[in-house]
TORKOL-4160 file (C-alpha; in steps of 0.2 Angstrom, whole numbers, padded with zeros to 4 digits, m for minus):
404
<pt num="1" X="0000" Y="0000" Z="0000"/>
<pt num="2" X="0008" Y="0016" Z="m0005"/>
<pt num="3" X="0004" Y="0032" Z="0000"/>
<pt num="4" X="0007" Y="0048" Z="m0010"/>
<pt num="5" X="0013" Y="0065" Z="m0007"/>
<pt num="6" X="0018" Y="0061" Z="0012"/>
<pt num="7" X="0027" Y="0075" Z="0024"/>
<pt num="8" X="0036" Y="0075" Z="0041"/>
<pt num="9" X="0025" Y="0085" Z="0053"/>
<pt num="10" X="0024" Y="0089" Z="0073"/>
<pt num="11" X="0008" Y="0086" Z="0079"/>
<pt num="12" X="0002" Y="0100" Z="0091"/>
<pt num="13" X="m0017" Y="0095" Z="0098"/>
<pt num="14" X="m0031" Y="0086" Z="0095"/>
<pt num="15" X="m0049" Y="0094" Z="0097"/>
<pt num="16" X="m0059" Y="0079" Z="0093"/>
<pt num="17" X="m0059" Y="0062" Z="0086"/>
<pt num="18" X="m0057" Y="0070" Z="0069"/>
<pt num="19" X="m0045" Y="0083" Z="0068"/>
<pt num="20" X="m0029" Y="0087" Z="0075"/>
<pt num="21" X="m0018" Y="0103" Z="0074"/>
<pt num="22" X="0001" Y="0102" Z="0066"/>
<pt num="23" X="0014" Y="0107" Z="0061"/>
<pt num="24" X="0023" Y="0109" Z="0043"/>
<pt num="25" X="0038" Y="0119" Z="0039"/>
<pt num="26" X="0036" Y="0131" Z="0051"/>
<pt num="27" X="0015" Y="0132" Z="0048"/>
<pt num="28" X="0001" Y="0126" Z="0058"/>
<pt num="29" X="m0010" Y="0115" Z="0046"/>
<pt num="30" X="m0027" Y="0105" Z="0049"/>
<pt num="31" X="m0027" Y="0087" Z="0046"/>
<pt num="32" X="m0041" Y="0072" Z="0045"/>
<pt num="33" X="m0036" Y="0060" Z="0060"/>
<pt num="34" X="m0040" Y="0042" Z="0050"/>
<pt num="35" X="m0041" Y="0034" Z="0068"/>
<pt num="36" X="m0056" Y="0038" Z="0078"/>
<pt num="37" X="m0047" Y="0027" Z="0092"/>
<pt num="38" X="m0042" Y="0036" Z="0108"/>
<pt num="39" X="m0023" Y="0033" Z="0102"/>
<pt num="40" X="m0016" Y="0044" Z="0119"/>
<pt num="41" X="0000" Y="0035" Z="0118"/>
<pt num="42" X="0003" Y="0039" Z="0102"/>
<pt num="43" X="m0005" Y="0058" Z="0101"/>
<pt num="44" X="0008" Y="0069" Z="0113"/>
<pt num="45" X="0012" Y="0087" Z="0107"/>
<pt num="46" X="0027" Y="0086" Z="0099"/>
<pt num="47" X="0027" Y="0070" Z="0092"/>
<pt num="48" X="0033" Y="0068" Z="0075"/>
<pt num="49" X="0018" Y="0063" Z="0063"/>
<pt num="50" X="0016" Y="0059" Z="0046"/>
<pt num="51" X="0005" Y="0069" Z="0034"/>
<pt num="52" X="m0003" Y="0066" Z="0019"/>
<pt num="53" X="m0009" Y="0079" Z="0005"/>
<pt num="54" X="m0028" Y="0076" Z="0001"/>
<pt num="55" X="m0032" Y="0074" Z="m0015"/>
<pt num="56" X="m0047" Y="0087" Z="m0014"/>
<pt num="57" X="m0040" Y="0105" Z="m0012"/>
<pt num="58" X="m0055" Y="0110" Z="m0007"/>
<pt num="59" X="m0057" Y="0098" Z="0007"/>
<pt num="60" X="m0059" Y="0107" Z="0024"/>
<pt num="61" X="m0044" Y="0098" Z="0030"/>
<pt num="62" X="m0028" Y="0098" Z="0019"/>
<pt num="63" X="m0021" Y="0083" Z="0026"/>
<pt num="64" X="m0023" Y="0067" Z="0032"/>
<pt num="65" X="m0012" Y="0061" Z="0048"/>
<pt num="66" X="m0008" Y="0043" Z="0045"/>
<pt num="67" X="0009" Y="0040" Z="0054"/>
<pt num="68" X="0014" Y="0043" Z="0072"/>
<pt num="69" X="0035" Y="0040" Z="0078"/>
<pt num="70" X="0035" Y="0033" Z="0095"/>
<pt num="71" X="0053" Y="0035" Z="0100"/>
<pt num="72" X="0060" Y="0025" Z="0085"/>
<pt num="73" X="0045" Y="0016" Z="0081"/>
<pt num="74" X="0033" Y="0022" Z="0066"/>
<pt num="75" X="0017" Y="0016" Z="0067"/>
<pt num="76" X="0004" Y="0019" Z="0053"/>
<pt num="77" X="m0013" Y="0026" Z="0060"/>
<pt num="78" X="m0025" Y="0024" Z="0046"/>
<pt num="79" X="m0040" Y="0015" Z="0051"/>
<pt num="80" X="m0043" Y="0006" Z="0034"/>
<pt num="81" X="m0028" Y="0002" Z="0031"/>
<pt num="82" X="m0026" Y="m0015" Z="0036"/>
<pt num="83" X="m0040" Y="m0022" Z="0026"/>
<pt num="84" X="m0031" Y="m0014" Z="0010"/>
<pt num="85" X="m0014" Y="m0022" Z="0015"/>
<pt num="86" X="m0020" Y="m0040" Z="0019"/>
<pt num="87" X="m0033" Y="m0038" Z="0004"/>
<pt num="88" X="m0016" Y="m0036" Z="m0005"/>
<pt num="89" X="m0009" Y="m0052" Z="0004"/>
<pt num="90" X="m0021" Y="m0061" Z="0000"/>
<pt num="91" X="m0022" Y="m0057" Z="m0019"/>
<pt num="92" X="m0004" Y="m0060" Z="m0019"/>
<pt num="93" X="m0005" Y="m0078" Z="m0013"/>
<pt num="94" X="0006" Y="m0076" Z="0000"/>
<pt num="95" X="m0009" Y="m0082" Z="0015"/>
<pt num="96" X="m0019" Y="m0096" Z="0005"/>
<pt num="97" X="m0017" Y="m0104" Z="m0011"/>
<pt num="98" X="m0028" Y="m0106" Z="m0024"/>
<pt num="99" X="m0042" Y="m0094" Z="m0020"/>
<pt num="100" X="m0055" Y="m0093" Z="m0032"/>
<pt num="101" X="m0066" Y="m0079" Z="m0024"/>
<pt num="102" X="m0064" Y="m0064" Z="m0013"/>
<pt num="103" X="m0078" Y="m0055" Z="m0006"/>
<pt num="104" X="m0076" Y="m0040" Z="0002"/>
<pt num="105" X="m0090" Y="m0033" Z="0016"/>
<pt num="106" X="m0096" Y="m0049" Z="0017"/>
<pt num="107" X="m0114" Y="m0052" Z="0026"/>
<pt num="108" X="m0118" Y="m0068" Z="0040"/>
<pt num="109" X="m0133" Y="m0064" Z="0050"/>
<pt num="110" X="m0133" Y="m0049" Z="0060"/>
<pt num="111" X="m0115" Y="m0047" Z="0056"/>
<pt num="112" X="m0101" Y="m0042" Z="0039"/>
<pt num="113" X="m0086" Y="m0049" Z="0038"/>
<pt num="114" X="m0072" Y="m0042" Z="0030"/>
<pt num="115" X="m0069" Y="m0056" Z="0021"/>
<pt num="116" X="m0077" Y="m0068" Z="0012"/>
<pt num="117" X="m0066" Y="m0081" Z="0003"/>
<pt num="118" X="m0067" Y="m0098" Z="m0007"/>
<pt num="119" X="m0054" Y="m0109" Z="m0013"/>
<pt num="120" X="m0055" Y="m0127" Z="m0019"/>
<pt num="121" X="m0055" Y="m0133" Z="m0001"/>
<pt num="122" X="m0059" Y="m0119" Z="0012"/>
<pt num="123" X="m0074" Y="m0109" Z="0012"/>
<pt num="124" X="m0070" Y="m0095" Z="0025"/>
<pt num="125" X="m0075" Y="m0078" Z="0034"/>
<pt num="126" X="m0060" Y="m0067" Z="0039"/>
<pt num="127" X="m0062" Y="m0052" Z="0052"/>
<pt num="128" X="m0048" Y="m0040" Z="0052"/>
<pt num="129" X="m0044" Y="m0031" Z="0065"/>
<pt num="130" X="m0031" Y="m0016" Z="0066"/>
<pt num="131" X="m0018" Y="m0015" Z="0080"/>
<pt num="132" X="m0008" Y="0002" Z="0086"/>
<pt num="133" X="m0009" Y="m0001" Z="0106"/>
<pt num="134" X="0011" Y="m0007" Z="0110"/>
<pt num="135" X="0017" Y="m0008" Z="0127"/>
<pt num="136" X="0035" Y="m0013" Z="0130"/>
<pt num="137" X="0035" Y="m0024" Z="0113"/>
<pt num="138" X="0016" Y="m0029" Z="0118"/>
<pt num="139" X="0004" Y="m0026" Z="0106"/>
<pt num="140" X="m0012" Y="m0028" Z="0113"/>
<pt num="141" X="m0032" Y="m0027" Z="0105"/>
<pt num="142" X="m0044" Y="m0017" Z="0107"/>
<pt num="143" X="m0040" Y="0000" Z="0117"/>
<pt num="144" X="m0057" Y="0006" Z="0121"/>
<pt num="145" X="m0072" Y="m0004" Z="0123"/>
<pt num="146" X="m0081" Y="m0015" Z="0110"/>
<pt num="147" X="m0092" Y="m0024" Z="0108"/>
<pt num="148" X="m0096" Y="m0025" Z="0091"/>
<pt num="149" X="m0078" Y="m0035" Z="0093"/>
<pt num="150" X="m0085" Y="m0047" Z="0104"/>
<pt num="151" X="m0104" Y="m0050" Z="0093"/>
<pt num="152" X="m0089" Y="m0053" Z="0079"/>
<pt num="153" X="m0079" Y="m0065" Z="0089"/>
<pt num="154" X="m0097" Y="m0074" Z="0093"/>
<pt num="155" X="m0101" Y="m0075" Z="0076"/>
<pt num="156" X="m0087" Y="m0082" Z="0069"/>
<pt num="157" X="m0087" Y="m0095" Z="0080"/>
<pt num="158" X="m0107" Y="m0099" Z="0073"/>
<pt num="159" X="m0096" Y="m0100" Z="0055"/>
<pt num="160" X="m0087" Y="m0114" Z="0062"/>
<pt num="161" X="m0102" Y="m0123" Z="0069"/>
<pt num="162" X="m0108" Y="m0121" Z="0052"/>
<pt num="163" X="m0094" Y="m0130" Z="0042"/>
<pt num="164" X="m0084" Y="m0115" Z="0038"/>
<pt num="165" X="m0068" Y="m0110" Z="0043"/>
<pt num="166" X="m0066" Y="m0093" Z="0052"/>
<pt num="167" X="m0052" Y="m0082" Z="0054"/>
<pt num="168" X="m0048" Y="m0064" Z="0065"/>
<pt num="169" X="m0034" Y="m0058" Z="0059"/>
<pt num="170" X="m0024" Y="m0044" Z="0069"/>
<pt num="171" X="m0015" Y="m0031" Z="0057"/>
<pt num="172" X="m0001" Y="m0023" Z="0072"/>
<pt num="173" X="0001" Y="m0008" Z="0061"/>
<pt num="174" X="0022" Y="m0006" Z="0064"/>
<pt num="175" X="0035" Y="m0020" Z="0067"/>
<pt num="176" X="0046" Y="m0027" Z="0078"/>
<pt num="177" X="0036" Y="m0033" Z="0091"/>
<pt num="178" X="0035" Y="m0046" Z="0104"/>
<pt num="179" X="0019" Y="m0056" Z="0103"/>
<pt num="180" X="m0001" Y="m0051" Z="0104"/>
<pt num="181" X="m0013" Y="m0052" Z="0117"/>
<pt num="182" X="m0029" Y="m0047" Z="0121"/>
<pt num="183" X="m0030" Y="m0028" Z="0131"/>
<pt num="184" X="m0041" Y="m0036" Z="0146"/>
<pt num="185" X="m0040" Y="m0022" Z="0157"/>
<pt num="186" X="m0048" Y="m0010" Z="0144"/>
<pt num="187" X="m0061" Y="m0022" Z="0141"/>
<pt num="188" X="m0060" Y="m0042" Z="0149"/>
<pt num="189" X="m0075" Y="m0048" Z="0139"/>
<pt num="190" X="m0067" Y="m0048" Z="0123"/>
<pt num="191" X="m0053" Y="m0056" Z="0131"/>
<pt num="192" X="m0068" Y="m0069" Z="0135"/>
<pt num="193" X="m0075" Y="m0070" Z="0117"/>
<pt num="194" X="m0056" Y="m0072" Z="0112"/>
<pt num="195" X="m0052" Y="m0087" Z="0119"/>
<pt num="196" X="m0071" Y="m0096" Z="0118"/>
<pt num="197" X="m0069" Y="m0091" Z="0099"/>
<pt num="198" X="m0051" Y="m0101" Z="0099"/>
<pt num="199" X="m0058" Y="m0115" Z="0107"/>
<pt num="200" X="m0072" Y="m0115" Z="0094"/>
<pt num="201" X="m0059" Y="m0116" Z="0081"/>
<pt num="202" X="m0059" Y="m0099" Z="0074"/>
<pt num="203" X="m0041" Y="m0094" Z="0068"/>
<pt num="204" X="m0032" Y="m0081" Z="0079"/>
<pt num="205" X="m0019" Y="m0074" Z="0068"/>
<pt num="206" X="m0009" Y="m0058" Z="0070"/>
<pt num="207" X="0002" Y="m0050" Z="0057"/>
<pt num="208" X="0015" Y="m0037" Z="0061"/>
<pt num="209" X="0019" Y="m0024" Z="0046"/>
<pt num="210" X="0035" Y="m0017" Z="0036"/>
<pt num="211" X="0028" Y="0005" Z="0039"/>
<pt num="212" X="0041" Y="0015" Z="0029"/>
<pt num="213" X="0034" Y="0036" Z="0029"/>
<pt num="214" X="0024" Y="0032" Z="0014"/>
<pt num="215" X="0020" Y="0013" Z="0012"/>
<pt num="216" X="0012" Y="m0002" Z="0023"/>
<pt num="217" X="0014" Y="m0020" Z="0020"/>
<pt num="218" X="0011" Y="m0037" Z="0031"/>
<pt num="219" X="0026" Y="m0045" Z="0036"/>
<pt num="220" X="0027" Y="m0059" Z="0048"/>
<pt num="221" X="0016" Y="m0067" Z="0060"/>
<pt num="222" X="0017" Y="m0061" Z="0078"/>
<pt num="223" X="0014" Y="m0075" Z="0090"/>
<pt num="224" X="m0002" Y="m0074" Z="0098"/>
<pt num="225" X="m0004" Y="m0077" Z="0118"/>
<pt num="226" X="m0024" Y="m0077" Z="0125"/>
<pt num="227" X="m0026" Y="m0077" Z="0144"/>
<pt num="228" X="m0023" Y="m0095" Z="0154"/>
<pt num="229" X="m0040" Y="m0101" Z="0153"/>
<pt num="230" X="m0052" Y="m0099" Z="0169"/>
<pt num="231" X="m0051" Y="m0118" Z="0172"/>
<pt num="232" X="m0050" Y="m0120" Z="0191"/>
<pt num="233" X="m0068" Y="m0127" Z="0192"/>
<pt num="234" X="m0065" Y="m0138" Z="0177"/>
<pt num="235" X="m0048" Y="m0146" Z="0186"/>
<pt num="236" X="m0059" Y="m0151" Z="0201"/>
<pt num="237" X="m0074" Y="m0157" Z="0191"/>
<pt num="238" X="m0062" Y="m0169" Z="0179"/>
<pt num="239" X="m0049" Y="m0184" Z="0184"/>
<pt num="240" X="m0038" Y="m0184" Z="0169"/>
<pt num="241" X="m0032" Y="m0202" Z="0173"/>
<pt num="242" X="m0051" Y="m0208" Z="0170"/>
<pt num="243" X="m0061" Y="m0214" Z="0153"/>
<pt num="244" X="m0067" Y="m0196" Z="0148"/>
<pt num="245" X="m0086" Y="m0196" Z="0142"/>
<pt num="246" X="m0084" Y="m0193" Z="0123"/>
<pt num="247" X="m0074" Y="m0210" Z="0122"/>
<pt num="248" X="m0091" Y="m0219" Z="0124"/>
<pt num="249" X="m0091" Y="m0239" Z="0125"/>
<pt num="250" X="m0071" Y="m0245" Z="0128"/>
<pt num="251" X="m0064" Y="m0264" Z="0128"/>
<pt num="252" X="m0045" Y="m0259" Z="0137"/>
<pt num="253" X="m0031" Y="m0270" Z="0145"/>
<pt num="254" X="m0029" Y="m0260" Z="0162"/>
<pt num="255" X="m0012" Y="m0266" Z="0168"/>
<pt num="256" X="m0006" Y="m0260" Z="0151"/>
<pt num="257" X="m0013" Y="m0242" Z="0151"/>
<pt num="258" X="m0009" Y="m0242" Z="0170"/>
<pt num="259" X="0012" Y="m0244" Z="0163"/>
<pt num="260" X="0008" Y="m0232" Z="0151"/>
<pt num="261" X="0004" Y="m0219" Z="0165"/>
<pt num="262" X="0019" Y="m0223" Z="0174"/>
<pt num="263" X="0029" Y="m0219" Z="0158"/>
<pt num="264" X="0016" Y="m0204" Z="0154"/>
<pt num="265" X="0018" Y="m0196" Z="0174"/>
<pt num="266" X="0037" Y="m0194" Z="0170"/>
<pt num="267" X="0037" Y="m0184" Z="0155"/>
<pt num="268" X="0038" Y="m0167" Z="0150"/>
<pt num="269" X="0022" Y="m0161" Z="0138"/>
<pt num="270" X="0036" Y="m0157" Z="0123"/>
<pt num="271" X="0041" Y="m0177" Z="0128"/>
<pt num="272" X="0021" Y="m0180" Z="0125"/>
<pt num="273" X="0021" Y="m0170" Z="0107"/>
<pt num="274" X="0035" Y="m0181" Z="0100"/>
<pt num="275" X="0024" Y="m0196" Z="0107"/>
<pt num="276" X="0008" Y="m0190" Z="0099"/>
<pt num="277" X="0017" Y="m0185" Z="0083"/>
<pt num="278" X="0024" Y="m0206" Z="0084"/>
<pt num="279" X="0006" Y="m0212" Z="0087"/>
<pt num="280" X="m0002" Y="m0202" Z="0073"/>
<pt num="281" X="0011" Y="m0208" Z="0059"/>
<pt num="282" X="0008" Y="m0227" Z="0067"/>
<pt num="283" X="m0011" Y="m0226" Z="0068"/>
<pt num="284" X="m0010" Y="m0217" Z="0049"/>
<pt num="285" X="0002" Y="m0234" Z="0044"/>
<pt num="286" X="m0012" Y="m0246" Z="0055"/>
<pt num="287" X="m0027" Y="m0241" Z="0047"/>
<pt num="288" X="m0019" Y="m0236" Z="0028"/>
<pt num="289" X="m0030" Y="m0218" Z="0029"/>
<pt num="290" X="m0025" Y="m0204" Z="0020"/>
<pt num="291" X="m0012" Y="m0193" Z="0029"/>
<pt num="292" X="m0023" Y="m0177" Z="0024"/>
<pt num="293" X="m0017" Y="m0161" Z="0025"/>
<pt num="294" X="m0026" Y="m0156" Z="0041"/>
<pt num="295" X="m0017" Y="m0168" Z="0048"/>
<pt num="296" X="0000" Y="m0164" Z="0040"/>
<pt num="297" X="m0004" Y="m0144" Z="0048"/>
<pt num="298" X="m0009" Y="m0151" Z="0062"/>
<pt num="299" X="0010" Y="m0160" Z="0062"/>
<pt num="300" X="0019" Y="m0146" Z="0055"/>
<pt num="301" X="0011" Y="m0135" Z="0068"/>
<pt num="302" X="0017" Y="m0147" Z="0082"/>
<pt num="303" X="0036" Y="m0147" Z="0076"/>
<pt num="304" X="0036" Y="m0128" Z="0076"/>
<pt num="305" X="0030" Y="m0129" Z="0092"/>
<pt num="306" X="0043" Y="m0140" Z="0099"/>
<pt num="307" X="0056" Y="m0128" Z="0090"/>
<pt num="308" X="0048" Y="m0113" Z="0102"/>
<pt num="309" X="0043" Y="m0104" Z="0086"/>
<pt num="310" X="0022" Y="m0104" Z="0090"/>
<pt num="311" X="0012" Y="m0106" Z="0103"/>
<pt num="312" X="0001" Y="m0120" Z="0106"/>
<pt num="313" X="m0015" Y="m0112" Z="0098"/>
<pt num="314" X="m0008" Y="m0114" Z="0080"/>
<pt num="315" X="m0013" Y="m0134" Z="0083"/>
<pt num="316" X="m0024" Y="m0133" Z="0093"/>
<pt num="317" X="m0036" Y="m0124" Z="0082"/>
<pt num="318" X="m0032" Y="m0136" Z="0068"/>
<pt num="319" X="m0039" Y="m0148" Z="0082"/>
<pt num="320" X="m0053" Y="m0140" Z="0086"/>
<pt num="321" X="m0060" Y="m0133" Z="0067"/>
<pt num="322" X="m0054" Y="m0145" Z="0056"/>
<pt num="323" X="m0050" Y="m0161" Z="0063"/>
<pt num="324" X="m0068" Y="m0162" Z="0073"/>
<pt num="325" X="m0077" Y="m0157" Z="0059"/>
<pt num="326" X="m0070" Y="m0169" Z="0049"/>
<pt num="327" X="m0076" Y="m0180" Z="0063"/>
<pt num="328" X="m0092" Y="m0175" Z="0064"/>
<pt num="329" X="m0096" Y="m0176" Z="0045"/>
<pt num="330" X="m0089" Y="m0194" Z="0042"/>
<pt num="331" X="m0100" Y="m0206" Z="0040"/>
<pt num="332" X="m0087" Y="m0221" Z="0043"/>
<pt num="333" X="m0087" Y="m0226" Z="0061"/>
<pt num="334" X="m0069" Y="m0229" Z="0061"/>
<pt num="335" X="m0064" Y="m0214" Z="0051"/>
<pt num="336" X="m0072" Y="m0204" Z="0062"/>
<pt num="337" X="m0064" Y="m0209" Z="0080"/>
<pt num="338" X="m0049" Y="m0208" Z="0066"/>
<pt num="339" X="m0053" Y="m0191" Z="0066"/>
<pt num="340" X="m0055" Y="m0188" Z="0084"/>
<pt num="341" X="m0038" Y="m0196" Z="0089"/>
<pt num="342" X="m0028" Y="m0186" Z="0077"/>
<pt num="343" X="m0037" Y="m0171" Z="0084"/>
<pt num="344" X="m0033" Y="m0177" Z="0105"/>
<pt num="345" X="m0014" Y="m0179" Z="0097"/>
<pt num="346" X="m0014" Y="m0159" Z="0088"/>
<pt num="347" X="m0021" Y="m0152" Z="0106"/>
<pt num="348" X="m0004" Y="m0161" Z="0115"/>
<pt num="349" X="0005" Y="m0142" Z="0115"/>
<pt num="350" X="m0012" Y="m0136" Z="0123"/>
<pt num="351" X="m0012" Y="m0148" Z="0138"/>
<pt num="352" X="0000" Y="m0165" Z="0142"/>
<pt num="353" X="m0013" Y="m0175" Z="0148"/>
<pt num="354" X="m0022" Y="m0174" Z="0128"/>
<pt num="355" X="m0008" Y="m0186" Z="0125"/>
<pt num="356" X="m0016" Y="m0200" Z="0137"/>
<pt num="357" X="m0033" Y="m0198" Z="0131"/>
<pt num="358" X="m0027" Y="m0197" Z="0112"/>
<pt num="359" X="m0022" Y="m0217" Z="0118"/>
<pt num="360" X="m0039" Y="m0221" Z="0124"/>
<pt num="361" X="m0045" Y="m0213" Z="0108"/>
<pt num="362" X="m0034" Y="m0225" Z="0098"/>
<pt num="363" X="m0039" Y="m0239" Z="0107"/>
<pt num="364" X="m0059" Y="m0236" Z="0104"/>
<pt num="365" X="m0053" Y="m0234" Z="0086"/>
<pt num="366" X="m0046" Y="m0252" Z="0086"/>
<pt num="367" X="m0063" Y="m0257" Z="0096"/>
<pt num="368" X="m0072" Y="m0252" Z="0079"/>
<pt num="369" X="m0059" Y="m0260" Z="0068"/>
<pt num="370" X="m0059" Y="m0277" Z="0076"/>
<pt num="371" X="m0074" Y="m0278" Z="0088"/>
<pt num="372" X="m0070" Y="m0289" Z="0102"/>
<pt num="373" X="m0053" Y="m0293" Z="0098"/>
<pt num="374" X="m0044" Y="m0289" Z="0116"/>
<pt num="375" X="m0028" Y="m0297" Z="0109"/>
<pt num="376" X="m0027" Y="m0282" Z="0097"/>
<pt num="377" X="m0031" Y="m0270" Z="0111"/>
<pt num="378" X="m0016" Y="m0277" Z="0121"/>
<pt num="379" X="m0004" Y="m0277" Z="0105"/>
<pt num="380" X="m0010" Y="m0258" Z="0103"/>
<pt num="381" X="m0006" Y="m0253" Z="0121"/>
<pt num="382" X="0011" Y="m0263" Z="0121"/>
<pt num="383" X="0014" Y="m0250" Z="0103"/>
<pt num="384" X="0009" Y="m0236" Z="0115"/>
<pt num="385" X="0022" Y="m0240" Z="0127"/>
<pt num="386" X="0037" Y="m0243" Z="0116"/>
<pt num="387" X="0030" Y="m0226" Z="0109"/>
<pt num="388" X="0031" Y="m0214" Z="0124"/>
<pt num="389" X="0049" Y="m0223" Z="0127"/>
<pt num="390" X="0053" Y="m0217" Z="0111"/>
<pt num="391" X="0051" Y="m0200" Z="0114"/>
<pt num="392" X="0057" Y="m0199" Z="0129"/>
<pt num="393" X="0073" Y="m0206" Z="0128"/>
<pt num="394" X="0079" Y="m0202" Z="0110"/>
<pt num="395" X="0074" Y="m0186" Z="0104"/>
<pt num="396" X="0083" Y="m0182" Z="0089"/>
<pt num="397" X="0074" Y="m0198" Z="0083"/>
<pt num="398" X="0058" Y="m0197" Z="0091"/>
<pt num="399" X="0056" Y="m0177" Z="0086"/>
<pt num="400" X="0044" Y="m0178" Z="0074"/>
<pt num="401" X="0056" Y="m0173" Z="0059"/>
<pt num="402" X="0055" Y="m0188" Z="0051"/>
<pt num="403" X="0033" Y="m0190" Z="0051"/>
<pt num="404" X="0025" Y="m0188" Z="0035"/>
């Protein structure tokens, strides 16, 4: 995105959301502020600004003021610019291949997307969200209340519960930052809608940007970190060493899970992500189905996560949106708790103890394979066990590098 006819200014005041008061080459000029935003940190008399010329001279404001320096930071300003510079990332192919349609504005019930995209395998709604609130290296969302952000978040997770996928992307207008998060003392429920619209697999996905005086670009991902989950009740409420609920009917060899604990209680969750990495490329050679390329994310996610270069929501939603919903919409019994184990396995860097239940998971899906065959079960467990060893004592071998 390039911006014409830009000039280094001072900004001086601002009256309103609207306008601000500057300084250019010794004048004092008017200019269009295109961030309603409170943007206190940024607007302090005497910091340098950036101006643009507008294009009408008869415009009551000559200039627009889309940059602000905060020390040596620039961060761009302008409102709408992040839709037109992930518009252009997406147009570019540089986010997701083979996209057929793009529709801006984009309608779902009492919301519009930013976005609305198909390709040859996704069908997806993208928010896009514009970041300028940095603290320390922190960029944090929003800086004033709002809760059309949270009916967004809400709605996006009903896109997912409908069969599409669903993104938010956060656009951190400047670069060299540390990670995202959610600005929950300015507002804690969108910090709320946040993490219930990650664990209804909606795509949190911040960008920062390359912000010269007169051009924006996307450049990398930022990683993203939501608030530790309010799970105190849930820890009280669930034994993680028991048959969890969604398993249903089970036929198990109980000494042999029981070893598997013992193995499972002494390892580290990065030791558990190498496991579940092994168990999914031995379930995928068991039952001779397609390694698919949810799964291969899901893996790919997994390895980057045990390289410290994402957090653990980058599989997890994988997990959550795609894996499940292939779950819920296969028709093929075994498929389907497939499905649901190689999901258990992607939600590893989330919580360790996904790692024991992707094993009960596995053994229900050799239950459905050969019903009533405990001899089977116990090979299966006995796999399990060589498995975690694996992991936990060779790690160059065992780290995944070599799956898929």
């Amino acid at each position: 995105m390039i911006y014409p006819n830009t000039y280094a200014g001072t900004f001086l005041s601002r009256p309103n959301r609207f306008i601000a008061h500057a300084e250019l080459d010794g004048e004092a000029v008017v200019a269009h502020v295109k961030n309603t935003g409170r943007c206190q940190e940024l607007l302090i008399p005497g910091a340098k600004v950036v101006l643009q010329r507008a294009k009408n001279p008869s415009r009551k404001t000559g200039f627009d003021l889309i940059s602000v320096w905060k020390g040596a930071r620039l961060i761009n300003m302008d409102s709408q610019a992040p839709n037109t510079v992930f518009l252009e990332y997406l147009r570019a192919g540089r986010y997701m291949e083979d996209i057929t349609l793009i529709k801006p504005e984009a309608r779902y019930k009492s919301s519009r997307f930013d976005f609305y995209i198909e390709s040859r395998q996704r069908k997806a709604f993208i928010e896009v969200k514009g970041v300028t609130l940095e603290e320390n290296g922190v960029v944090l969302f929003p800086d004033a209340p709002t809760e059309r952000g949270v009916r967004h978040l809400q709605e996006l997770s009903e896109c997912v519960r409908e069969g599409y996928e669903a993104y938010i992307i956060f656009v951190i207008q400047m670069s060299d930052v540390r990670y995202f998060t959610p600005n929950i003392k300015t507002h804690p429920a969108f910090g709320d809608a946040l993490v219930a619209a990650a664990k209804a697999g909606v795509h949190i996905v911040a960008f920062d940007c390359t912000v010269t005086e007169s051009s924006l670009a996307i450049g990398n991902t930022v990683p993203v970190r939501l608030p530790e989950e309010p799970d105190p009740a849930l820890k009280k409420r669930t034994n993680i060493y028991d048959y969890q609920r969604p398993l249903g009917k089970i036929e198990d060899a109980p000494e042999q899970r029981a070893d598997f604990i013992t193995q499972y209680d002494a390892g580290s969750k990065a030791d558990m992500v190498r496991f579940g990495m092994l168990l999914g490329e031995h379930l995928i050679e068991r039952t001779g189905f397609e390694a698919r390329k949810e799964i291969l994310c899901a893996f790919h996610a997994m390895r980057r996560w045990l390289r410290k270069e994402t957090n653990y929501h980058e599989a997890r939603n994988i997990a959550f949106g795609d894996l499940y919903r292939e779950a819920r919409e296969e028709n093929n019994p075994v498929k389907e708790r497939f499905y649901r184990t190689m999901a258990q396995i992607a939600c590893i860097p989330h919580c360790k103890h996904h790692a024991l239940w992707a094993t009960d998971f596995a053994v229900t899906l050799i239950n459905r394979m050969l019903p009533g065959d405990l001899g089977e079960v116990k090979k299966e467990r006995a796999i399990h066990l060589a498995l975690i060893k694996q992991a936990m004592s060779d790690q160059e071998e065992a780290n995944g590098q070599h799956c898929f």
